[in-house]
C-alpha positions in Angstrom: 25.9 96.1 50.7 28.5 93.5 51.9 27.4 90.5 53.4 29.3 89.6 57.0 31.9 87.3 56.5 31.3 85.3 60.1 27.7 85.5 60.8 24.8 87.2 59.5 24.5 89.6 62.1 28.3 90.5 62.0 30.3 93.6 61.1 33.3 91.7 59.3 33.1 92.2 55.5 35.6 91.9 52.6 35.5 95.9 52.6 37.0 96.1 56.4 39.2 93.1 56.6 42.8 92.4 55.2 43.4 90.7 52.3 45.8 87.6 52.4 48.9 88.8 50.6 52.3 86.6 49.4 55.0 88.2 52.1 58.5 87.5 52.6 61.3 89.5 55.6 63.8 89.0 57.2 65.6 91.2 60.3 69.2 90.6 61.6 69.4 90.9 64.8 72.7 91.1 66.6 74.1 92.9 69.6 75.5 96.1 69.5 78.8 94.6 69.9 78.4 92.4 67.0 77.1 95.3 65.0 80.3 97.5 65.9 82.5 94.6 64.7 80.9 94.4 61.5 80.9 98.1 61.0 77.2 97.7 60.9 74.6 100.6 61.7 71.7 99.2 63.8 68.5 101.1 62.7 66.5 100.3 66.5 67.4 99.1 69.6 64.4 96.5 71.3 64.0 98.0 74.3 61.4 95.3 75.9 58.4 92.9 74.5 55.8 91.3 76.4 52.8 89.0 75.9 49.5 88.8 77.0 46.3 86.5 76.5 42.6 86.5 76.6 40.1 84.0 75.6 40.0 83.2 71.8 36.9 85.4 71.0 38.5 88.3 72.4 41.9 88.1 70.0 41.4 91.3 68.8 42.0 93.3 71.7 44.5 91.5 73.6 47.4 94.1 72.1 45.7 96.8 74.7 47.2 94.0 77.1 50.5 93.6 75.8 51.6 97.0 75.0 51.6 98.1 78.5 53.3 95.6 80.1 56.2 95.9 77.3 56.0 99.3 78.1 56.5 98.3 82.0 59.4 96.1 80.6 61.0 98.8 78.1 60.8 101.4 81.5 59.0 103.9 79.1 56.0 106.0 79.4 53.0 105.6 77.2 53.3 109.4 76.6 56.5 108.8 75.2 55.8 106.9 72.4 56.2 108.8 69.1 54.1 105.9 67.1 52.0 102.7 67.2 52.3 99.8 64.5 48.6 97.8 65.6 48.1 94.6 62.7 44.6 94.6 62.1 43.1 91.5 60.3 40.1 93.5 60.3 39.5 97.5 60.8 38.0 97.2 64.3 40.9 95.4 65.7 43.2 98.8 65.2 40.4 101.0 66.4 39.3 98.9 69.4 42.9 99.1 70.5 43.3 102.5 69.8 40.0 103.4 72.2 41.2 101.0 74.9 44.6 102.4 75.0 43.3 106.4 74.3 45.9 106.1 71.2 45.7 109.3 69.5 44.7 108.8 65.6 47.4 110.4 64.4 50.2 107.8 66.0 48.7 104.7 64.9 49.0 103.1 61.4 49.8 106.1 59.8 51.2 104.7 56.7 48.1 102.5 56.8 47.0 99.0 58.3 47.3 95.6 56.9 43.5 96.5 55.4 45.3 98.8 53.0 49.0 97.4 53.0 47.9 93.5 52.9 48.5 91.2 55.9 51.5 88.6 54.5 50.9 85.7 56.9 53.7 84.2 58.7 55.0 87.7 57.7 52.9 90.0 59.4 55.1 90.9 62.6 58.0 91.8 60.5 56.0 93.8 57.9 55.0 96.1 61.0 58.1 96.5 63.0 59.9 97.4 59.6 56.9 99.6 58.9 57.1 101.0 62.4 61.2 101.7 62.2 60.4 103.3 58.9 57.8 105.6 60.1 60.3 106.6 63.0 63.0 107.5 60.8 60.8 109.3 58.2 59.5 111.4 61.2 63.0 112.0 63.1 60.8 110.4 65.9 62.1 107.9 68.8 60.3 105.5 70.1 57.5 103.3 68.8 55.8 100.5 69.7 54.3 97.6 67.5 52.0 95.3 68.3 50.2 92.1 66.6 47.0 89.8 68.0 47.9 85.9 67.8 46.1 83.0 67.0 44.3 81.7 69.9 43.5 85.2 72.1 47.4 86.0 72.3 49.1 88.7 71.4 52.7 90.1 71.5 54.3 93.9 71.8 57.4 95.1 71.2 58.7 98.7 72.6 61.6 100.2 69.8 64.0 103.1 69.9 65.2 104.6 66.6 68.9 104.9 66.3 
């Protein structure tokens, strides 16, 4: 059995948490003007993105905070969203979310978390949008939403639509 990594009563072990992975990405972002001018096909439009905070112990389920009030900002339904992109430093961070927000299973992750994919730090919001815009296009779906816990008890959504 795994010791916990933060306490000896704790659930955290090397088994359910990312691994710290070398990570570099970049994203152009431009209007759709610019885009035109360049003969340039965006691949998502940001429809809104929104912040929220809680105190630093409870970091991992501050994205059940942000999402709906980027949704809020974005004017889109959470029924509407095809797919969910949560960063989990550790497992329970995606599930936790998942319950708070009644996230079906199947729309979240489902090319896997950063506990199978790695968790590139400083990297890590990129790695899931351009996971999340991926996912979209593989699925012919719309719109998706990903999310990342910050430092601190922040965290940050963003609300996408495939073009």
């Amino acid at each position: 059995t795994l010791k916990p990594a933060f306490g000896p009563k704790g659930t955290v072990t090397a088994a359910n948490a990312s691994k710290l992975n070398d990570g570099a990405s970049a994203f152009v972002v431009m209007s759709e003007d610019r885009a035109a001018a360049l003969g340039l096909k965006p691949l998502a439009r940001v429809l809104g993105y929104a912040d929220a905070e809680r105190a630093p112990n409870e970091f991992p389920i501050t994205p059940a905070d942000a999402i709906p009030r980027a949704l809020e900002k974005a004017q889109v339904r959470e029924q509407d969203v095809d797919f969910y992109e949560i960063n989990e430093a550790f497992s329970a961070v995606s599930l936790a979310n998942m319950q708070i927000r009644g996230i079906e299973h199947a729309k979240l992750n489902v090319w896997g978390g950063a506990v199978s994919l790695g968790h590139p730090i400083g990297s890590s919001g990129a790695r899931i949008t351009g996971t999340l815009i991926s996912v979209l296009r593989h699925h012919n779906a719309s719109i998706g939403v990903a999310a990342i816990c910050n430092g601190g008890g922040g965290a940050t959504a963003v609300v996408l639509q495939r073009m």
